[in-house]
Each structure stands twice: as structure tokens, then as C-alpha cells.
DONU-285750 format. One record per atom (N, C-alpha, C): residue in three letters; z, x, y. Coordinates in steps of 0.001 Angstrom, whole numbers, padded with zeros to 6 digits, always signed. Example, Ala and Ser with C-alpha at 12.3 -4.5 7.8 and 13.67 -1.06 7.14 Angstrom:
<sites>
ALA+007800+013190-005690/ALA+007800+012300-004500/ALA+007800+013200-003300/SER+007080+012850-002250/SER+007140+013670-001060/SER+007870+012900+000030/
</sites>
This chain:
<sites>
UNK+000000+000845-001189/UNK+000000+000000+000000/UNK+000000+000882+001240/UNK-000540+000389+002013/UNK-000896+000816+003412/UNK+000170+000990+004333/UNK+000561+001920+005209/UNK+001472+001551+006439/UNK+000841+000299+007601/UNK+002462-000362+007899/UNK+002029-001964+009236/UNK+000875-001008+010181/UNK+000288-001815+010561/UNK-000226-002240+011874/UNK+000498-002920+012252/UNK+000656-004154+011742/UNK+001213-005317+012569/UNK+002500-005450+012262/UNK+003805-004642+012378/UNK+004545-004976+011729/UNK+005730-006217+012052/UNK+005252-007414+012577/UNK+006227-008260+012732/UNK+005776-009311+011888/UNK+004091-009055+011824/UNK+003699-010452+010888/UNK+003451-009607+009289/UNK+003776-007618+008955/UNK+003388-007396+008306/UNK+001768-006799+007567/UNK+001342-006798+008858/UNK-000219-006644+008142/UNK-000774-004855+007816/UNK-001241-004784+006881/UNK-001555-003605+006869/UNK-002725-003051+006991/UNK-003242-001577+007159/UNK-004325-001604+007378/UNK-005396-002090+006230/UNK-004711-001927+005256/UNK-005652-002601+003628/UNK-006060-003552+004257/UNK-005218-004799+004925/UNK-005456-006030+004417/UNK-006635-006416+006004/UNK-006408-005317+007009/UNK-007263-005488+007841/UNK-008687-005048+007307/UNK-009064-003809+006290/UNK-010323-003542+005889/UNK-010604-005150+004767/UNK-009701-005478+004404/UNK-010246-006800+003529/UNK-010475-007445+003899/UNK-010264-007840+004963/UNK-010954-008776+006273/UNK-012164-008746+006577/UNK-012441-007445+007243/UNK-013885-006917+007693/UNK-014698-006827+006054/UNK-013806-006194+005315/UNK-015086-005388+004575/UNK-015758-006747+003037/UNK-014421-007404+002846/UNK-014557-008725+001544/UNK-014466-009671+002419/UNK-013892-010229+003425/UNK-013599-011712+004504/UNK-015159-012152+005409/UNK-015335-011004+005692/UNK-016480-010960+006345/UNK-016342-011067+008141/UNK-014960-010791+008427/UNK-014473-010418+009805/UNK-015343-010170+010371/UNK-015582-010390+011977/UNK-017098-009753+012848/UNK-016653-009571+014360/UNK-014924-009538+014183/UNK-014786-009510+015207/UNK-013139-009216+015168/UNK-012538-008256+016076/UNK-011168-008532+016490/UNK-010125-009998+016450/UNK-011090-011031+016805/UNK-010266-011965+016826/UNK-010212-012952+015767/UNK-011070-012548+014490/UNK-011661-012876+013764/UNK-010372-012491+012286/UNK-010271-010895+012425/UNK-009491-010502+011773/UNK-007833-011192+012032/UNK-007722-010859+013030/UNK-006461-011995+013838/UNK-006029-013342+012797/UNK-007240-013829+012982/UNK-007006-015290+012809/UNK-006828-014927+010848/UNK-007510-013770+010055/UNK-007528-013969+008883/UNK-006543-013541+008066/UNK-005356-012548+009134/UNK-004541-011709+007983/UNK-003142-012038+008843/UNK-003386-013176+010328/UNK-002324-013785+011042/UNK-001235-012407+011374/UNK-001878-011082+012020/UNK-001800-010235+012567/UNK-001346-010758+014132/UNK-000174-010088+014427/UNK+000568-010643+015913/UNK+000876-012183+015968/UNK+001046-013045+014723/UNK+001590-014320+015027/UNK+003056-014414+015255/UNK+003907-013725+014718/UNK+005162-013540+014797/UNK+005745-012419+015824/UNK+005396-012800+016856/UNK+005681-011187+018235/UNK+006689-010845+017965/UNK+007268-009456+017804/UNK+008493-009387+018242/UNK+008712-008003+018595/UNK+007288-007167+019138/UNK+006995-005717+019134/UNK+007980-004958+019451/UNK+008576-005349+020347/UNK+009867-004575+020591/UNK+011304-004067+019708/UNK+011317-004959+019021/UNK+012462-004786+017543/UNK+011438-003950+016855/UNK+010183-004964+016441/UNK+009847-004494+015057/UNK+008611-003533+015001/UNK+008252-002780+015897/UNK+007147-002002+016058/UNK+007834-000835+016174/UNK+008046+000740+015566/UNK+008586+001686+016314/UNK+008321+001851+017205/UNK+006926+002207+017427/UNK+006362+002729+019214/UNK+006639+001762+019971/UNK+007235+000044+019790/UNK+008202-000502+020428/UNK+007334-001150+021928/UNK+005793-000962+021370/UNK+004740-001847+021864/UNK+003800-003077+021000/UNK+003298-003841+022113/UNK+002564-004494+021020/UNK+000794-004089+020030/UNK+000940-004267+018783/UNK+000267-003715+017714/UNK-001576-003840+018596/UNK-001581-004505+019520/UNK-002952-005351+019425/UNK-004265-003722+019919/UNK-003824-002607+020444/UNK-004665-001185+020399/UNK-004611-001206+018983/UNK-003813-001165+018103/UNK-003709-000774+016934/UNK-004793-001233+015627/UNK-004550-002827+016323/UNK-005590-003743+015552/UNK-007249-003243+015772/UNK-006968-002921+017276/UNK-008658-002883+017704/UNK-009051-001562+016912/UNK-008438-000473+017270/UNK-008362+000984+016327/UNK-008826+000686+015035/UNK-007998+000109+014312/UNK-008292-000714+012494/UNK-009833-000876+012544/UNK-009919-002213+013259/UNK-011293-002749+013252/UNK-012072-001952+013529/UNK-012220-000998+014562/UNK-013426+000163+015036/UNK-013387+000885+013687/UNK-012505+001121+013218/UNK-012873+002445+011832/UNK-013629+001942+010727/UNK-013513+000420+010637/UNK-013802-000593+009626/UNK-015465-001154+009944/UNK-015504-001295+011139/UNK-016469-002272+011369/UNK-017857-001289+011551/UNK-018526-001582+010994/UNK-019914-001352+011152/UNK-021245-002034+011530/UNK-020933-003652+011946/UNK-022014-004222+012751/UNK-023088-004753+011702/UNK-023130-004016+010722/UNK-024212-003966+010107/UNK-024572-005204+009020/UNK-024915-006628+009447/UNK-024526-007733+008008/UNK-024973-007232+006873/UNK-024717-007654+005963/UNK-025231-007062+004667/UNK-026110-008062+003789/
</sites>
């Protein structure tokens, strides 16, 4: 298993490439809505860097996403 991205709702980066890469994600907000990444805020307790995850998410998705439909 992956280290959080998201760690208040839990999401990891696995479950963000399963999004994009098996879900068929096409978008930041897309992934959001599929692995419910930042539904539970609470960045400040539960994030170390003690910001919210949502650079983090976009980061995920850029390494993942390739544009390219298949």
C-alpha cells in the first residue's frame, strides 16, 4: 500500500492511479469525485505538512495522467 495523499479521507496514491489509469479519471476533479479525496477536511490535524492535500492531488494526477484516450 501506498503512502496518504489525502490523509483525512485516506486516499492513496494507488487508489489515485486507479482512478486515472482503470476509472478512467480525465480530470482532477474527476478523481476527487472517484476515490472522495478531501471530503472529510481536516488538513490541519491530519495532514503532517498540516496543509491542505489538494497540490498533492494535482501532483498524483500530473504523474498519472497522460491525455492520451485509449
Amino acid at each position: 500500500m501506498s503512502e496518504y495523499v489525502c490523509y483525512c479521507s485516506k486516499v492513496t496514491e494507488d487508489d489515485i492511479a486507479e482512478a486515472i489509469l482503470e476509472r478512467g479519471a480525465d480530470s482532477v476533479e474527476a478523481v476527487i469525485r472517484m476515490t472522495g479525496a478531501m471530503k472529510n477536511s481536516n488538513c490541519k490535524v491530519n495532514n503532517p505538512k498540516g496543509t491542505c492535500c489538494y497540490p498533492d492531488v494535482i501532483e498524483i494526477f500530473n504523474k498519472y495522467w497522460t491525455g492520451i484516450e485509449i
